[in-house]
C-alpha positions as CSV (number, residue, x, y, z in Angstrom):
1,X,164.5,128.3,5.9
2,X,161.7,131.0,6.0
3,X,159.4,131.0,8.7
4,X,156.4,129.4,6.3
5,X,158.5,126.6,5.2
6,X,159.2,126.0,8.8
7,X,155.7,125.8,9.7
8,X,154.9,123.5,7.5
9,X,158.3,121.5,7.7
10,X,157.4,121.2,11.7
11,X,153.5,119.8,10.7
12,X,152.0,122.5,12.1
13,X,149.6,123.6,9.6
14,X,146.5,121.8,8.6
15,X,145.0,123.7,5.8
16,X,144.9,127.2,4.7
17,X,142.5,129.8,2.2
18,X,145.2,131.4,0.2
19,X,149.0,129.8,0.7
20,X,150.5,132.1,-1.8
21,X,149.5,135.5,-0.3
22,X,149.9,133.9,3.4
23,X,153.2,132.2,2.9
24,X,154.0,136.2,1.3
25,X,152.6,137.6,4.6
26,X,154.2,135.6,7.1
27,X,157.6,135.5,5.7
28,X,157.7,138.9,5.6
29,X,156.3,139.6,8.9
30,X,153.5,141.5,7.4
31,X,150.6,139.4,9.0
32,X,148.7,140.6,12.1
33,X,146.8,137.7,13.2
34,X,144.9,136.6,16.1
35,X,143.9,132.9,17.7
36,X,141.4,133.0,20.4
37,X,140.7,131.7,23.7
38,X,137.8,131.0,25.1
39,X,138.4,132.1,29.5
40,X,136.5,128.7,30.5
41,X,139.1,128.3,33.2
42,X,141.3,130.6,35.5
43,X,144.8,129.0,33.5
44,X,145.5,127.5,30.2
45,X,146.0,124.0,29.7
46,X,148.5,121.7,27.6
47,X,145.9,122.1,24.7
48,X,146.5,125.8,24.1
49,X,150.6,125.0,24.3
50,X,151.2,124.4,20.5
51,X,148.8,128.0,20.0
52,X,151.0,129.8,22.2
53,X,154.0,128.3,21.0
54,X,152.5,129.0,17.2
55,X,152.2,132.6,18.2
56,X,155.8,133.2,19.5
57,X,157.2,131.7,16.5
58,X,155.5,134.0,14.2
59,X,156.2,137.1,16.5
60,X,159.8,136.1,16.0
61,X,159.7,136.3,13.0
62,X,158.7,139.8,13.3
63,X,154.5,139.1,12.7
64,X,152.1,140.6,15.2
65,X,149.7,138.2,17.2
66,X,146.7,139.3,18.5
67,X,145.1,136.8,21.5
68,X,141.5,137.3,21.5
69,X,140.2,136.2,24.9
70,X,136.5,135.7,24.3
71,X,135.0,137.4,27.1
72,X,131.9,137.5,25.2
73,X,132.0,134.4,23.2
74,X,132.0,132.6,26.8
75,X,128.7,134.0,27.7
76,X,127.4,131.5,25.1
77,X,129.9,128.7,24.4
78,X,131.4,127.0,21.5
79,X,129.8,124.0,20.4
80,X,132.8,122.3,18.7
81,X,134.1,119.0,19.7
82,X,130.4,119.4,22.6
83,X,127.5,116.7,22.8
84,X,126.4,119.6,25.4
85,X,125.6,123.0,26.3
86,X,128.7,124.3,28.2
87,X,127.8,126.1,31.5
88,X,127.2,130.1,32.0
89,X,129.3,132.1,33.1
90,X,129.3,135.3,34.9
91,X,130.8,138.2,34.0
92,X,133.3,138.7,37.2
93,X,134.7,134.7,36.3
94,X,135.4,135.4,33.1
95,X,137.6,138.8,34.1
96,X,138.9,136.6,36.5
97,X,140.1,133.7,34.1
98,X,141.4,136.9,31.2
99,X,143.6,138.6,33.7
100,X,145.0,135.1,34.5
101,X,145.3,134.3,31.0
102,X,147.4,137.0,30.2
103,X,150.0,136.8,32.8
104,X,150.6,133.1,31.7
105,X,150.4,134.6,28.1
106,X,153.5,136.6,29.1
107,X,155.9,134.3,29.2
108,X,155.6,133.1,25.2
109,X,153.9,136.3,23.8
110,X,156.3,140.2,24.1
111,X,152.9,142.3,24.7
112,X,155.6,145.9,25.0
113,X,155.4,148.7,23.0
114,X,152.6,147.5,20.9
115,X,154.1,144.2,19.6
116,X,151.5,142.2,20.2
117,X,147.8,142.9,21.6
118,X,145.3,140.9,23.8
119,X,142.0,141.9,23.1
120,X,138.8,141.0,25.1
121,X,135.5,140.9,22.3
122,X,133.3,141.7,24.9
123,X,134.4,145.2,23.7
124,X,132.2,145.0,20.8
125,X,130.0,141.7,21.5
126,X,128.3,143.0,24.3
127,X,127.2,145.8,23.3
128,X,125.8,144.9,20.0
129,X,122.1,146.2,18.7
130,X,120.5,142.4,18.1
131,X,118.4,144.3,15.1
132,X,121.2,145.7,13.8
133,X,123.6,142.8,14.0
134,X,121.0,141.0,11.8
135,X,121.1,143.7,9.5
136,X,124.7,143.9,9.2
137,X,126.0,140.6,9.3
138,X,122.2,138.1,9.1
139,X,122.1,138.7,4.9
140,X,125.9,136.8,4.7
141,X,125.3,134.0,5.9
142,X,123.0,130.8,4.4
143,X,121.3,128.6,7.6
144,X,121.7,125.6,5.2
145,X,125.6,126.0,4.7
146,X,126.0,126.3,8.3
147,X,124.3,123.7,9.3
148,X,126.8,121.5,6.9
149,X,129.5,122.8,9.4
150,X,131.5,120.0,11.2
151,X,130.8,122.0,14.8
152,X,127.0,121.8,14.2
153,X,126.2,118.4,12.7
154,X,128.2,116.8,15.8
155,X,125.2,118.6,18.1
156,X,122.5,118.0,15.7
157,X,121.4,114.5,17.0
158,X,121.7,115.7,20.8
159,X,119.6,119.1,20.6
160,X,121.6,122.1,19.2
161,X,120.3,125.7,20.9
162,X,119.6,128.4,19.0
163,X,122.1,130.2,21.6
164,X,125.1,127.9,20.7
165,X,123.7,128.4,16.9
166,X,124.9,132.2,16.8
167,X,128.6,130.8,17.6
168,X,130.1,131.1,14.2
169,X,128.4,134.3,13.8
170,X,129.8,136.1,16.9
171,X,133.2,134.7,15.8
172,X,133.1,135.6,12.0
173,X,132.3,138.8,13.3
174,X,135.1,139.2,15.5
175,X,137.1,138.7,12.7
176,X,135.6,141.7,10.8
177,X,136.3,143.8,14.2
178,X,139.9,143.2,14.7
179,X,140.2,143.6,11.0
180,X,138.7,147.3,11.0
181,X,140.0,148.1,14.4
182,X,143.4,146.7,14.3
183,X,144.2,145.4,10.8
184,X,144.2,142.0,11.4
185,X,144.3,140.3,8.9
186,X,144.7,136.8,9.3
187,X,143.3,133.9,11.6
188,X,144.5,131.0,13.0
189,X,143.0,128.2,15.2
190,X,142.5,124.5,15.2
191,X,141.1,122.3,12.2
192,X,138.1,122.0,14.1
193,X,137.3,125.6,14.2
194,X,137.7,125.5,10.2
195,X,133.6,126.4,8.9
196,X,133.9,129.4,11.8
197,X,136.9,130.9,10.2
198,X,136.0,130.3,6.7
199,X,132.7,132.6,7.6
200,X,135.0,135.3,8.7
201,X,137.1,135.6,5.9
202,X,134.1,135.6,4.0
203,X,132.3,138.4,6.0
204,X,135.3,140.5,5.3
205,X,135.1,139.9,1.7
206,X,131.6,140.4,1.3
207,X,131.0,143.4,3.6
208,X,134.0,145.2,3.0
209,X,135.8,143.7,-0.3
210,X,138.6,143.4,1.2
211,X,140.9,140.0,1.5
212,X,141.6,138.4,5.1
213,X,142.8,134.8,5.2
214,X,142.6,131.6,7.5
215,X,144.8,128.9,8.2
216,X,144.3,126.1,10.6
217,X,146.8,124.6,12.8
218,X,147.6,120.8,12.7
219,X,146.3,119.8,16.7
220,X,148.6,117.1,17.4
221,X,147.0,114.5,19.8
222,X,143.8,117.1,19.9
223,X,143.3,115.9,16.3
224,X,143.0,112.7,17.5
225,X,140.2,112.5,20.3
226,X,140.9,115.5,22.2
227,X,143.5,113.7,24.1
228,X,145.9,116.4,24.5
229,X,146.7,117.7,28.1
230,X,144.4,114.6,29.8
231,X,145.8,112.3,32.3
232,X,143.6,110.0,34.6
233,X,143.8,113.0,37.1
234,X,142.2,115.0,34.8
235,X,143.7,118.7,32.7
236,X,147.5,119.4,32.4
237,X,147.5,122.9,33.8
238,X,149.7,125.6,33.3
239,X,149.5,127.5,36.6
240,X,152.1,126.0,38.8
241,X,149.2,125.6,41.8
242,X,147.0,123.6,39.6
243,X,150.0,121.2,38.1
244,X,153.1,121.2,39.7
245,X,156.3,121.5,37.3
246,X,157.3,118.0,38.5
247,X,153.5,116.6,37.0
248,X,154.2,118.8,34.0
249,X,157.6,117.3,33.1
250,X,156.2,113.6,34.0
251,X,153.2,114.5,31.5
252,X,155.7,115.1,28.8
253,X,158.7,112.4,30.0
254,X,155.6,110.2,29.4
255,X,154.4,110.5,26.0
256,X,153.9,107.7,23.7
257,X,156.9,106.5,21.7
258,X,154.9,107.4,18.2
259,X,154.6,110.9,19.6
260,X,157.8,112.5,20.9
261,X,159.4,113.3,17.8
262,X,155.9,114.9,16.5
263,X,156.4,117.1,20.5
264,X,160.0,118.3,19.6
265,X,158.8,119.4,16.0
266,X,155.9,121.3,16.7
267,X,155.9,122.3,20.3
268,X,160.0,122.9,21.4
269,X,162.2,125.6,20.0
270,X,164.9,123.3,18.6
271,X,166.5,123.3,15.7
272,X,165.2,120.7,12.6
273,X,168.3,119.4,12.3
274,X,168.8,118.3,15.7
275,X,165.4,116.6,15.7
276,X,165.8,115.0,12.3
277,X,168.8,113.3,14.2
278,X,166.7,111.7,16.7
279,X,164.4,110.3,14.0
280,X,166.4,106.8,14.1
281,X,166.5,107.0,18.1
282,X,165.2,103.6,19.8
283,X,164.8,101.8,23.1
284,X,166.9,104.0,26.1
285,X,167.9,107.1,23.1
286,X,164.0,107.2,22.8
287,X,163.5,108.0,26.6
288,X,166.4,110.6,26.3
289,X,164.0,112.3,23.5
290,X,161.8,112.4,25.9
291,X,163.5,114.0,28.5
292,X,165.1,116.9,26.3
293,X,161.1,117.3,25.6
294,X,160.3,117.3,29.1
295,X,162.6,119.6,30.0
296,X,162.4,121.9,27.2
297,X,158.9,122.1,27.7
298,X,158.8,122.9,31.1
299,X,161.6,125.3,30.7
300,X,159.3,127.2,28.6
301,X,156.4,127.5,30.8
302,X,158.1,127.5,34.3
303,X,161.5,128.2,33.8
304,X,164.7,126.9,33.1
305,X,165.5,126.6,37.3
306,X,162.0,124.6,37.6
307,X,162.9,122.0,34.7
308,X,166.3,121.7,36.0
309,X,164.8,120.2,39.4
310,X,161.8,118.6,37.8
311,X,164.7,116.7,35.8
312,X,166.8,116.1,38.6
313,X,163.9,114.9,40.9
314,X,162.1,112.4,38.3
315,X,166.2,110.6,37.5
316,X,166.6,110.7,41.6
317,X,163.1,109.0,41.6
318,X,163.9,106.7,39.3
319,X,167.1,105.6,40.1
320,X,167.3,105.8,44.3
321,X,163.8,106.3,45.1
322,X,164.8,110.0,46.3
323,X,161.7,112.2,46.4
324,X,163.7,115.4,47.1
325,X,162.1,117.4,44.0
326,X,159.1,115.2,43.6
327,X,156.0,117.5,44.1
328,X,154.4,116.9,48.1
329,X,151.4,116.6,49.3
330,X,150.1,117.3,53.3
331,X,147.8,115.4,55.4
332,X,146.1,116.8,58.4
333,X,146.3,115.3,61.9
334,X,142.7,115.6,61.5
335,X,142.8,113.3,58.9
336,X,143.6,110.1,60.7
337,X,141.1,107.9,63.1
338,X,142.7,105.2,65.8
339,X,143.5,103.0,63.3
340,X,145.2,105.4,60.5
341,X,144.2,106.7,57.4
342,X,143.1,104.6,54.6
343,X,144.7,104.5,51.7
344,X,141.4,105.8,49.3
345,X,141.6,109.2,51.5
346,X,145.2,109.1,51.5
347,X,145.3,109.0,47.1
348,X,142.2,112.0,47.2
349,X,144.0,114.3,50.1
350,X,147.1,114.1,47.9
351,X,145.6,114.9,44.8
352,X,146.2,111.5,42.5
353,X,142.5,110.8,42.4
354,X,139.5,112.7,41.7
355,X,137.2,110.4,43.9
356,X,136.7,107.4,46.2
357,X,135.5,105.4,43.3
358,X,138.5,106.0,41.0
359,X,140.8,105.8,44.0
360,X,138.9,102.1,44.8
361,X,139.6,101.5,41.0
362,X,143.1,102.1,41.1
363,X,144.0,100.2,44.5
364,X,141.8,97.0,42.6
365,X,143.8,97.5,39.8
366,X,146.9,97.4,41.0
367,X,148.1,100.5,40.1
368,X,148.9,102.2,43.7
369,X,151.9,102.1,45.5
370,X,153.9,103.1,49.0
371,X,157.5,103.4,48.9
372,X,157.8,101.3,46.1
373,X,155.0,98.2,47.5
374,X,152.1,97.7,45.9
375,X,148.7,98.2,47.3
376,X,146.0,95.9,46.4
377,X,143.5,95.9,49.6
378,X,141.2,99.2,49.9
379,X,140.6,99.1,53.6
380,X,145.0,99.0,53.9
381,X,145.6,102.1,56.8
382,X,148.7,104.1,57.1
383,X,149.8,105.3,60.9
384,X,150.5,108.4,61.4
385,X,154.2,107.3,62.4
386,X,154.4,106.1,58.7
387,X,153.8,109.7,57.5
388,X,155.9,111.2,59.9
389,X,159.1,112.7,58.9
390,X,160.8,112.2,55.6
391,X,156.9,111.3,54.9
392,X,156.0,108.0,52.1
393,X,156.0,108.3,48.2
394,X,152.7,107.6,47.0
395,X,152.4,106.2,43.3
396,X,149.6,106.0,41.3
397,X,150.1,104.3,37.4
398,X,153.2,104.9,35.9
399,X,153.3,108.7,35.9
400,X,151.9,110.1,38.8
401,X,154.1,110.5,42.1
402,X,153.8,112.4,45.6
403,X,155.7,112.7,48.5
404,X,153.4,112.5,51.4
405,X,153.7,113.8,55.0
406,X,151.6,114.9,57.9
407,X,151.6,118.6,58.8
């Protein structure tokens, strides 16, 4: 099966501008394409895994990906998917958040000798002429055919700036400067960045009469209500330090039943074959999809030695209540008054809870645990004997799990 036919046997594409001369391209590892991503943060997240996974399929197959980290998109901010203006940010973040970026990048995209590139547009962006960009680029584009655009009529009702207005135009016209600079000539992103990309194929035609092509990328559960890479603790990181391999296994040993086969199509590196044999899996062969998810998953982005004891430490959970590989969490003496520590500070100082209030909603709820016994009073203390040594495991819903002890 040729790469295209993969892609689309694996639901990963949405939609496309030309299938005939992209499926051509691809196949033949003739297309130089890029996907962007915005540096809002110093790590990815779970919703840039299928991208990344996207790109090192194609490079595989001997295309060339380009990842555009949009240094100077980020001084303004994509409206898509907003009923806000995102924050500013300063110049010394956003270096901050690329050079992170591209060490995580690393590990799914081969950047040596020129076989893929990572490309910041503040190159060009922030050094443009305003007079001139509206010479060059303002006489392509209709106001009343953007304003139709998906990403704009969801910020309409709310106030839309005329900042966040220029976003499909710095974007279409990154497009036109990785296709002069570096012969790109293909772009891919989600199906909600479709009206931007469709305006920089266009560009391309129009200024230079040349063809470029789009295609957007089927977003899985971001398709559905942004839900991908969310848990009641809030992102699914991909720095280590921000979400432990443990959490990230759990995230993934944890998805829905109507969703794991969807995971091991589009995001894992297994064969179709092996997949398609799951397809009729129920009840405990269901939760053993999941775990070859899981693990191949966090394999990819940790290691195979990380998912090995991220595996090993959620079955030991599971089946003995041994926390040997569960991720921990440390509590000051500091920490605890005569009479302990209560269990709200306890769930923040381990990191299961944002807040007092969403800790106070979980304990209510019944959704916190120690050692296995639920906890249903918020003003319940723990000694500072009880976190001695081995230390407790603190639970909070289903999913999330830490080993706590006192320093």
């Amino acid at each position: 099966m040729q790469i295209y036919d993969e892609l689309v046997a694996r639901g990963l594409i949405a939609q496309v501008t030309d299938e005939k001369e992209i499926r051509d391209l691809v196949n033949n590892g003739k297309a130089v394409f890029y996907i962007g991503f915005d540096p809002t943060a110093d790590s990815l997240h779970v919703g840039h895994f299928m991208a990344l996974c996207l790109m090192k399929r194609l490079q595989m197959a001997g295309n060339k990906p380009i990842a555009l980290i949009g240094g100077g998109t980020a001084m303004i901010g994509d409206p898509s998917g907003r009923t806000d203006m995102r924050q500013m940010m300063t110049k010394e973040t956003i270096q901050h958040n690329c050079d992170c970026f591209k060490k995580q990048m690393s590990r799914f995209i081969d950047f040596s000798e020129g076989k893929a590139l990572m490309v910041n547009n503040a190159e060009w962006l922030l050094g443009l002429n305003y007079v001139e960009l509206l010479r060059e680029v303002g006489p392509h584009f209709s106001v009343n055919r953007m304003l139709t655009a998906e990403c704009y009529k969801q910020r309409m009702e709310r106030g839309l700036s005329f900042l966040e207005f220029n976003y499909m135009i710095m974007q279409s016209y990154d497009f036109y400067e990785l296709f002069q600079k570096y012969g790109c000539n293909m772009q891919f992103g989600g199906d909600d960045q479709w009206s931007n990309m469709l305006g920089g194929t266009e560009l391309i035609r129009r200024k230079l009469g040349k063809d470029a092509y789009a295609m957007t990328i089927n977003l899985l559960l971001n398709s559905e209500g942004k839900k991908m890479g969310k848990t009641q603790s809030g992102a699914v990181w991909l720095d280590p330090n921000k979400t432990s391999p443990f959490d990230f296994y759990q995230y993934w040993r944890n998805v829905d039943d109507a969703d794991v086969l969807k995971c091991l199509k589009m995001l894992t590196f297994l064969p179709l074959e092996q997949i398609r044999e799951m397809e009729h899996w129920e009840g405990s062969q269901l939760n053993q999809a999941k775990e070859i998810l899981a693990y191949e998953l966090t394999g990819l982005v940790h290691g195979e030695e990380e998912a090995k004891k991220a595996q090993e430490g959620a079955r030991a959970l599971f089946s003995s209540g041994n926390a040997a590989n569960m991720p921990a969490a440390e509590v000051s003496e500091e920490d605890f008054t005569e009479e302990g520590i209560d269990i709200i500070t306890l769930l923040i100082k381990s990191g299961l809870v944002p807040s007092r209030s969403e800790g106070r909603r979980a304990v209510e709820q019944g959704g916190v645990s120690v050692d296995g016994e639920k906890v249903t009073d918020i003003r319940t203390m723990l000694t500072k004997d009880q976190l001695s040594g081995d230390g407790i495991v603190l639970k909070r819903g289903k999913k999330n799990f830490r080993k706590v002890t006192v320093k």
